[in-house]
C-alpha positions as CSV (number, residue, x, y, z in Angstrom):
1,X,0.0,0.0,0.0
2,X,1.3,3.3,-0.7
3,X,-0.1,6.9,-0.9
4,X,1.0,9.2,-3.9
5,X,0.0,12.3,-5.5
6,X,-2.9,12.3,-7.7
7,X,-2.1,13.5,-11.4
8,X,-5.4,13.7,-12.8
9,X,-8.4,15.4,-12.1
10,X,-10.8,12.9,-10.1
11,X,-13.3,13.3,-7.8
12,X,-12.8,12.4,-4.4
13,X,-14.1,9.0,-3.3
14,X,-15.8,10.0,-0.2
15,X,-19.4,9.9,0.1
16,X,-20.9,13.6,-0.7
17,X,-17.3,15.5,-1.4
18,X,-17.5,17.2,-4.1
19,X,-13.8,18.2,-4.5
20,X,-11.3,17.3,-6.9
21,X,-8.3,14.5,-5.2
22,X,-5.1,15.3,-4.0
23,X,-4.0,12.5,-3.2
24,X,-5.1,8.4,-3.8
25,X,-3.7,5.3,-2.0
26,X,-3.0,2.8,-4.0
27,X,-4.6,-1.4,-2.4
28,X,-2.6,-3.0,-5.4
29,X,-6.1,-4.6,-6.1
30,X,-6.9,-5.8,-3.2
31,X,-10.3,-3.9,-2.6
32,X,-10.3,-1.5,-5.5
33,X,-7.4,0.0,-7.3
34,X,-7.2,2.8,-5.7
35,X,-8.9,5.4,-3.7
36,X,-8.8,9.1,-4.8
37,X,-9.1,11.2,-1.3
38,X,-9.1,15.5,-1.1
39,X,-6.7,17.2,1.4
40,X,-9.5,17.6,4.1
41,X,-10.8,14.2,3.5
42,X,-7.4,12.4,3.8
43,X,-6.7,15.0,6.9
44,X,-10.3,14.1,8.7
45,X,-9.2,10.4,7.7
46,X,-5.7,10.6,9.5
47,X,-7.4,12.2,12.3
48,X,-9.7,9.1,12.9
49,X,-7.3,6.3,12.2
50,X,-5.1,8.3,15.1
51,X,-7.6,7.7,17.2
52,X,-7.5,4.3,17.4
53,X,-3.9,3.5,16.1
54,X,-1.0,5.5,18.2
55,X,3.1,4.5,17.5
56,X,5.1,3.4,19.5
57,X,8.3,5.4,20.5
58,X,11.4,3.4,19.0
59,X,13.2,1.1,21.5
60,X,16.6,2.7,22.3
61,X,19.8,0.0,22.0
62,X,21.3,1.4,24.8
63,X,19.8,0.6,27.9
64,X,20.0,3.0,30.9
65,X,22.2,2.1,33.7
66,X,19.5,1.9,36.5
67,X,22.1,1.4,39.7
68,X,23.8,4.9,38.2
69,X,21.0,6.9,37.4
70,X,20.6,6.0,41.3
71,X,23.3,7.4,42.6
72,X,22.8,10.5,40.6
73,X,19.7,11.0,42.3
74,X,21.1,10.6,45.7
């Protein structure tokens, strides 16, 4: 799956936009081809999906020395 910049004038997918896509994500023909999204619907889409999906924060290889953060402390 990957998202690109649309080069021709479609409409967007959504259900009662009216405006022209910016962008379209591309299923590889899985569902459909591909779906044709605005700015504000792809932003209102990220919004949502950020709702219910959040990163997580990269696992650092070093791992901090607990006994000498410790004695800092003290």
């Amino acid at each position: 799956m990957k998202v690109e910049k649309c080069q021709h004038r479609v409409k967007c997918d959504f259900m009662g936009c009216r405006n022209l896509a910016d962008y379209y994500v591309s299923t590889r023909g899985f569902v459909k081809n591909e779906f044709a999204f605005c700015a504000n619907c792809m932003k209102g889409l990220f919004e949502e999906l950020s709702k219910l999906y959040v990163p997580k924060a990269i696992e650092s290889h070093f791992k901090p020395n607990r006994k000498r953060r410790k004695d800092e402390k003290d």
